[in-house]
C-alpha positions in Angstrom: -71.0 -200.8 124.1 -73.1 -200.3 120.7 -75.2 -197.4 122.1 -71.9 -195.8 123.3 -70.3 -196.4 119.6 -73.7 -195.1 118.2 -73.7 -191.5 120.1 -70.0 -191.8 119.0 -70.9 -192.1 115.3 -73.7 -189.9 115.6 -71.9 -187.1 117.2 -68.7 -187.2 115.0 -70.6 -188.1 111.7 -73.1 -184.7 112.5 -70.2 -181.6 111.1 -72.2 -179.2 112.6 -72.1 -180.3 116.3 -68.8 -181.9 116.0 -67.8 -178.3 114.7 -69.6 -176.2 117.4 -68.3 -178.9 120.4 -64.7 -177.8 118.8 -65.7 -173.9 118.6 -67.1 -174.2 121.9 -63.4 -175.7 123.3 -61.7 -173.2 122.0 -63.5 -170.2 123.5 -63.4 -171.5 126.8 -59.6 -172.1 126.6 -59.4 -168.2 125.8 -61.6 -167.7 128.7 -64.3 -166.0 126.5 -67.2 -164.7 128.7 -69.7 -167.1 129.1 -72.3 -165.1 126.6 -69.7 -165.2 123.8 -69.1 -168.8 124.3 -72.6 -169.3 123.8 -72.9 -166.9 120.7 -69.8 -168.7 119.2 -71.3 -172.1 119.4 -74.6 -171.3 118.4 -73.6 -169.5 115.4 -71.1 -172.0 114.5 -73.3 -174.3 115.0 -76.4 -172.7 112.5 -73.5 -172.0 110.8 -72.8 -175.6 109.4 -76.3 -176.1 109.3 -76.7 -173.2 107.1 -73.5 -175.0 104.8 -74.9 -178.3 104.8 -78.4 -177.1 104.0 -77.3 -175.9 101.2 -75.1 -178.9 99.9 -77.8 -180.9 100.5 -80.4 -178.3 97.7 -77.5 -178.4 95.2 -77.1 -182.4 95.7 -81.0 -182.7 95.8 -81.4 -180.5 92.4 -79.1 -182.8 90.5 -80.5 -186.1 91.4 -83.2 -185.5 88.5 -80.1 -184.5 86.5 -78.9 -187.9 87.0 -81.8 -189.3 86.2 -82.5 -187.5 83.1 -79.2 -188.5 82.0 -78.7 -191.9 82.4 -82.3 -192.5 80.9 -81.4 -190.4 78.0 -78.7 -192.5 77.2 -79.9 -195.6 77.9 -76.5 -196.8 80.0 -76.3 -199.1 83.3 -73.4 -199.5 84.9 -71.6 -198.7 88.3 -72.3 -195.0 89.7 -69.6 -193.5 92.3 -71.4 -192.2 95.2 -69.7 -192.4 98.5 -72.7 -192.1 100.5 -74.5 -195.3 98.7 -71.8 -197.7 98.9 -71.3 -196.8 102.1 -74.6 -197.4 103.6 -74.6 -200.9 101.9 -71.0 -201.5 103.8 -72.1 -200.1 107.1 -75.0 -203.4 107.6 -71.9 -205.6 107.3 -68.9 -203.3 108.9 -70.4 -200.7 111.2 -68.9 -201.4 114.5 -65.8 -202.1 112.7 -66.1 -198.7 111.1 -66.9 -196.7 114.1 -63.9 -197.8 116.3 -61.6 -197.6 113.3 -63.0 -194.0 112.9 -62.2 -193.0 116.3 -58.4 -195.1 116.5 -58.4 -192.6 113.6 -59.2 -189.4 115.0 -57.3 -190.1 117.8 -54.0 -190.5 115.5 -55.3 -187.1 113.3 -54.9 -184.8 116.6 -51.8 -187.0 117.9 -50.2 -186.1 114.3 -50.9 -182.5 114.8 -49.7 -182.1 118.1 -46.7 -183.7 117.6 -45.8 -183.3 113.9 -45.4 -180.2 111.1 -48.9 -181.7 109.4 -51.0 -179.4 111.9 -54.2 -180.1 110.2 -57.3 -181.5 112.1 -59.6 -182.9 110.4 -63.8 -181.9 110.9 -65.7 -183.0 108.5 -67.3 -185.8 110.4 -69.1 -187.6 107.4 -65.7 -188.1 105.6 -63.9 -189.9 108.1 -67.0 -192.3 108.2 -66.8 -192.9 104.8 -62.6 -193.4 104.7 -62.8 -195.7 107.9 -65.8 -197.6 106.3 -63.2 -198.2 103.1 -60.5 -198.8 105.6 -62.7 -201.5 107.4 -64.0 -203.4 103.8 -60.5 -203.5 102.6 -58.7 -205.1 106.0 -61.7 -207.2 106.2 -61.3 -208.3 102.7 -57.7 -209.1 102.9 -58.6 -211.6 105.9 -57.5 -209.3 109.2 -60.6 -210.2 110.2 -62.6 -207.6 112.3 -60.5 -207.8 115.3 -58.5 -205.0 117.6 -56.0 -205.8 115.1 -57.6 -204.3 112.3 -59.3 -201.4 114.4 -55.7 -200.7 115.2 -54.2 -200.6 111.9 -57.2 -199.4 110.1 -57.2 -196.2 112.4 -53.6 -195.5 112.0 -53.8 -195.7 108.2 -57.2 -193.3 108.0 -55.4 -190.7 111.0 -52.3 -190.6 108.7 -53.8 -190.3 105.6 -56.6 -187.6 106.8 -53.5 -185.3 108.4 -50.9 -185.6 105.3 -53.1 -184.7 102.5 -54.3 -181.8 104.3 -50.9 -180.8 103.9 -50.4 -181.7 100.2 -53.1 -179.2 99.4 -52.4 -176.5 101.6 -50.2 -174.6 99.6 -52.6 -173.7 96.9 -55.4 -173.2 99.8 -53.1 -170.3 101.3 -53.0 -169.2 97.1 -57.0 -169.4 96.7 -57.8 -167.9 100.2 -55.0 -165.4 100.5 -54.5 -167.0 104.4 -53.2 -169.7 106.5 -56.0 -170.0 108.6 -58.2 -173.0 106.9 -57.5 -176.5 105.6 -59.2 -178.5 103.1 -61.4 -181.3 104.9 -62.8 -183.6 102.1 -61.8 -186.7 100.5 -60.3 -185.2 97.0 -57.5 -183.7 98.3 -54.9 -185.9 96.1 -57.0 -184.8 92.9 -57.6 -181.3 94.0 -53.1 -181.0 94.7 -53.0 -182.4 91.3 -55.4 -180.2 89.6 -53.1 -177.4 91.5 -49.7 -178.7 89.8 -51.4 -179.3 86.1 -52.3 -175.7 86.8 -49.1 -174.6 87.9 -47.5 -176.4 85.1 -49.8 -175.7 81.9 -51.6 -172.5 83.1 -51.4 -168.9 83.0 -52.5 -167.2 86.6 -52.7 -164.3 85.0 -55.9 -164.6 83.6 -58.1 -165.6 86.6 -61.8 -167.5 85.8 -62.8 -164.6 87.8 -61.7 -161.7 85.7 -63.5 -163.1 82.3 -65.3 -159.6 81.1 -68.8 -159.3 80.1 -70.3 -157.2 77.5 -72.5 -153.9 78.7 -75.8 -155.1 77.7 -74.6 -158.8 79.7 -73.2 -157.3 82.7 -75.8 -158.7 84.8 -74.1 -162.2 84.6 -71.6 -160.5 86.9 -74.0 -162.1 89.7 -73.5 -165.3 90.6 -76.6 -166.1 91.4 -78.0 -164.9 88.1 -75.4 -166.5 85.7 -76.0 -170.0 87.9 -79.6 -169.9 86.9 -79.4 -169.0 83.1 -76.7 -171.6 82.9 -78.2 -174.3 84.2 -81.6 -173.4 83.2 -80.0 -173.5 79.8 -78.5 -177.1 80.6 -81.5 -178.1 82.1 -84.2 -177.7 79.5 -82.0 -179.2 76.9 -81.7 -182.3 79.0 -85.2 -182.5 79.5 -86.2 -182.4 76.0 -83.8 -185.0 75.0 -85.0 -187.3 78.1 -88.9 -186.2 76.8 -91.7 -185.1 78.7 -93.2 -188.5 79.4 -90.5 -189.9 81.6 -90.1 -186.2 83.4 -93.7 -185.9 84.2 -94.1 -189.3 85.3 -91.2 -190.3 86.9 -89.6 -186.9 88.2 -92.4 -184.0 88.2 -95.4 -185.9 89.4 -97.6 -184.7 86.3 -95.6 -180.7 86.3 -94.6 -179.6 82.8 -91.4 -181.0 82.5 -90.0 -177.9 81.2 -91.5 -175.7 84.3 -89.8 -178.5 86.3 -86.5 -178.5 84.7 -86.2 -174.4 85.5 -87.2 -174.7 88.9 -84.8 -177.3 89.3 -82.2 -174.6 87.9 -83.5 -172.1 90.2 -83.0 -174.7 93.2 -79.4 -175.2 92.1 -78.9 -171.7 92.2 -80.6 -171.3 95.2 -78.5 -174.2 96.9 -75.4 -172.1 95.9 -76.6 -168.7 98.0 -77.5 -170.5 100.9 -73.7 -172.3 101.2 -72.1 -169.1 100.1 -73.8 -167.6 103.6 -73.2 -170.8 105.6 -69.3 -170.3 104.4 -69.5 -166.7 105.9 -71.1 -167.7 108.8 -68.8 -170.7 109.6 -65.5 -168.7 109.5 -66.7 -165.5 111.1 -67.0 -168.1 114.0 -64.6 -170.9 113.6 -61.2 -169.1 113.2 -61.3 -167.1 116.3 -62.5 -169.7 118.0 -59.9 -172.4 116.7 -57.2 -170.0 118.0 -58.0 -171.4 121.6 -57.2 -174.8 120.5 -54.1 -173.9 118.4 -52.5 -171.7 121.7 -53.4 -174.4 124.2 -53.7 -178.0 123.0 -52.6 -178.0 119.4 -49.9 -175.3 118.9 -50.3 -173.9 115.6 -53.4 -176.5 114.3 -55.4 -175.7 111.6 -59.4 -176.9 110.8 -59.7 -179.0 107.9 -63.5 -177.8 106.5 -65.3 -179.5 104.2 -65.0 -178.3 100.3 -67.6 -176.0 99.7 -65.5 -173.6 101.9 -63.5 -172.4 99.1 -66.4 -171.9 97.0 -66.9 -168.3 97.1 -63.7 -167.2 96.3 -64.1 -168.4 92.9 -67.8 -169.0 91.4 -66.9 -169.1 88.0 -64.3 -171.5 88.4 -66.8 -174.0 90.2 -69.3 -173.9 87.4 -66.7 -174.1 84.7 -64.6 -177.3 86.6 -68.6 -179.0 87.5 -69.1 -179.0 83.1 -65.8 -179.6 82.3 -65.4 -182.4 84.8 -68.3 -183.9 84.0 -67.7 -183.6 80.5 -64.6 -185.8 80.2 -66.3 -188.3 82.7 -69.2 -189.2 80.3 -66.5 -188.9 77.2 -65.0 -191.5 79.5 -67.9 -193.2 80.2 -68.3 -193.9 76.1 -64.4 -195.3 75.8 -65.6 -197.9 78.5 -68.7 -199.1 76.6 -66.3 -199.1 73.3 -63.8 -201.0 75.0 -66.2 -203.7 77.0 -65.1 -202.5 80.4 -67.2 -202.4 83.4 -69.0 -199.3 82.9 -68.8 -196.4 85.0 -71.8 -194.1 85.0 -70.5 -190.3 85.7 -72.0 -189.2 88.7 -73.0 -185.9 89.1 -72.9 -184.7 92.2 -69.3 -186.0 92.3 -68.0 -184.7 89.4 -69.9 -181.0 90.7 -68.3 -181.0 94.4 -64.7 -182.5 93.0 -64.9 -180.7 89.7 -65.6 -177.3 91.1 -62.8 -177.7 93.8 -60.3 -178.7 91.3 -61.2 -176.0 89.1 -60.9 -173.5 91.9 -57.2 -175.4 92.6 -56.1 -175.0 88.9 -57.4 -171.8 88.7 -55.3 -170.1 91.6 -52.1 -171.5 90.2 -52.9 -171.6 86.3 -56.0 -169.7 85.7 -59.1 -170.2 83.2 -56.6 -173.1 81.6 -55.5 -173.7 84.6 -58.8 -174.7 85.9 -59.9 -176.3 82.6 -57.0 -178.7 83.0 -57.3 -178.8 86.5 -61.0 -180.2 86.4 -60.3 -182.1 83.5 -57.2 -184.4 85.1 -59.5 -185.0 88.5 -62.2 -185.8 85.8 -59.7 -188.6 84.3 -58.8 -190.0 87.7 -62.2 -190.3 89.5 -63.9 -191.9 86.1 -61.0 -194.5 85.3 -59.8 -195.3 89.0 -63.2 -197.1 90.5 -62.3 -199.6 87.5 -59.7 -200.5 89.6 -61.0 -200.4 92.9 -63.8 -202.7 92.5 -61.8 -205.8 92.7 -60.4 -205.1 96.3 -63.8 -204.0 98.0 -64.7 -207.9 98.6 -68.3 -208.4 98.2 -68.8 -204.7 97.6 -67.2 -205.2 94.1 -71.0 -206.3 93.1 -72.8 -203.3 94.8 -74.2 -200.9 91.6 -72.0 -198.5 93.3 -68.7 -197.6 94.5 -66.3 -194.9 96.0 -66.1 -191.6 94.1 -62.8 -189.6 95.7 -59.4 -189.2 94.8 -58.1 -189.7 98.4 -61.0 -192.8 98.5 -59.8 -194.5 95.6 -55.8 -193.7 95.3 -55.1 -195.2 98.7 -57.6 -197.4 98.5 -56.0 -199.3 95.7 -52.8 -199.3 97.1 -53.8 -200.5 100.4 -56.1 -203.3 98.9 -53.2 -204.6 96.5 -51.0 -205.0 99.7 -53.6 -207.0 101.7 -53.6 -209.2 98.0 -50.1 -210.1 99.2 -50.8 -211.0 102.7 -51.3 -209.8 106.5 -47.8 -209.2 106.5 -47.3 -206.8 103.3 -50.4 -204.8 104.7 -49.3 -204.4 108.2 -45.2 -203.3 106.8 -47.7 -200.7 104.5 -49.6 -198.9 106.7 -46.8 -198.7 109.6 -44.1 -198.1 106.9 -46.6 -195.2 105.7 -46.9 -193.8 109.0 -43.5 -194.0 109.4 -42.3 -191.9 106.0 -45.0 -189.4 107.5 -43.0 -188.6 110.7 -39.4 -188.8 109.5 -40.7 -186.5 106.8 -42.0 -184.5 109.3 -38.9 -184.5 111.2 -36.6 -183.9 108.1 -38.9 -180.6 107.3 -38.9 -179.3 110.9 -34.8 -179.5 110.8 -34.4 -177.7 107.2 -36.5 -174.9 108.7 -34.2 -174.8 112.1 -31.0 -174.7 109.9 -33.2 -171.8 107.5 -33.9 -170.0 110.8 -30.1 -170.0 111.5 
């Protein structure tokens, strides 16, 4: 049983063959020659790769960021990071985890078929990381780690990981121009936000994309260069606040701290070209290919892809939500100290992935204040809501770490509140949730009928 639950995990938690599997379905359900089946899969498959690759440079580039930072400021505290908290959970919860995460997956394609929400969701890490909350939180609140809890666990995760698809895919058909993608990460409550504040306070009219340069600057039209003067700038001013001793002899291993802090920029940057090609790569492949599924098993489905997707259709907006998001977090950061609270440290690859996206959100509906706003509001939620998190997460609460997502942290509050009431608030919750979800549905699908008419 646990090697079957590990090839499980190991295939559904791995984007890029999970992806390719999916790709590969789909063209044989056209009845694709066998040659562009293979091409398909392989190139969606190097595809991912090519996107994750890249994710993991710009993730690896700001670790020293972090560093830098928090020794600079001489802070300890909690830092969100979804992929630390979870690998302490996992040595407690994994089995727990890994059938909750296929209950889940399982109610994600059932919604789909059978509901408006036709959103399935691929991003194979996330759904690791939501059923690993789902598990601590049900384990927590005493449901123990039996079918009973797999059960419920997967219907809340399959729920939630096919209805917030939907509440962000009106601004994804603004930012993309199509219908033909979903958003699959865990920030999709912060990201619709962003898109409302936006909406709200904005002006589309003028995009972060359209800001004009001067002749003699018209070279920062390229992304690439503008991402490496910027944070070369933000770079070397870190590192000579943090000083060349702790640099070169924690970070660099003995390199000039200030060659070190450029090539770090240059990394970043470097990190940003390489997912900008995965992105191309992944939907030159993907759509088509998902068409196969949506004609035969899913009518009308959609793949949920995982956030740097929407990265290139706005470059300016994601390094102007990654400051302005991180910005507000440290401001916020400060307020805790001043007010006693546990302290939680901004963390930066967080507040670049989430920032960026909510920034690209604001932007489409509300522009440059649009995406200041934007970035600035998801900033607020995912620096002040791990506060009140930490209490439900059992013995995680104690971790130096905790959840760093919108759709991590908003439901994960709710959901650990109800199991503070007892077995029988939290199983009413998550079946009453998944009931508003289909008679929603069902209320939708009959106001488009009587449109039709």
């Amino acid at each position: 049983m646990k090697s079957v639950l590990n090839l499980f995990v190991s295939i559904a938690t791995q984007p890029a063959i999970l992806v390719a599997l999916i790709a590969m379905l789909g063209l044989l359900l056209q009845k694709k020659k066998t040659t562009e089946v293979v091409q398909g899969t392989i190139k969606t498959f190097a595809g991912f790769l090519v996107l994750t690759g890249g994710a993991g440079i710009l993730s690896a580039s700001l670790t020293p960021f972090a560093k830098m930072f928090q020794f600079a400021l001489h802070v300890q505290g909690v830092v969100p990071s979804n992929e630390a908290v979870v690998a302490i959970a996992l040595v407690k919860y994994g089995s727990t985890t890994a059938l909750i995460m296929l209950v889940g997956m399982i109610v994600n394609i059932l919604l789909a078929r059978f509901t408006r929400f036709k959103y399935i969701f691929l991003t194979g890490q996330a759904m690791l990381y939501m059923s690993c909350l789902t598990a601590v939180i049900l384990v927590s609140a005493k449901l123990g780690t039996g079918w009973q809890t797999i059960l419920l666990g997967g219907i809340f995760e399959g729920t939630l990981l096919t209805v917030t698809r939907a509440l962000c895919q009106p601004f994804m058909r603004k930012i993309t121009g199509g219908d033909q993608v979903a958003m699959g990460h865990t920030g999709n409550i912060g990201y619709a936000t962003a898109g409302l504040m936006g909406q709200w306070f904005g002006n589309k009219e003028k995009s972060t994309e359209d800001i004009e340069m001067p002749k003699g600057l018209s070279f920062l039209r390229d992304s690439t260069v503008s991402i490496t003067l910027l944070m070369g700038v933000v770079y070397l001013a870190l590192a000579i606040i943090t000083g060349p001793h702790f640099v070169e002899t924690k970070l660099s291993a003995g390199t000039n701290y200030l060659v070190y802090s450029l090539v770090q920029a240059g990394t970043f940057a470097a990190g940003f070209v390489v997912v900008l090609q995965g992105v191309r790569m992944i939907l030159a492949e993907i759509v088509p290919a998902f068409q196969g599924i949506a004609q035969r098993l899913v009518p009308n489905s959609k793949p949920a892809l995982d956030v740097p997707i929407i990265f290139p259709y706005a470059p300016n907006a994601v390094l102007i939500g990654f400051f302005t998001s991180f910005i507000v977090g440290t401001i916020s950061m400060f307020i805790m100290i001043a007010l006693h609270t546990t302290v939680i440290i901004p963390g930066v690859v967080g507040h670049f992935f989430c920032g960026a996206a909510a920034a690209i959100y604001g932007n489409a509906t509300g522009g440059r204040r649009g995406a200041i706003i934007g970035a600035s509001v998801n900033s607020l939620i995912i620096s002040w809501l791990p506060l009140f998190i930490l209490p439900v997460l059992g013995t995680l609460k104690l971790a130096a770490s905790t959840f760093a997502d919108t759709d991590y942290l908003v439901p994960g509050i709710l959901l650990g509140n109800l199991g503070n009431l007892g077995t029988v608030a939290i199983v009413v919750g998550i079946l009453g949730f998944l009931a508003v979800v289909l008679v929603l549905s069902a209320i939708l699908n009959g106001r488009d009928k009587s449109t039709a008419k």
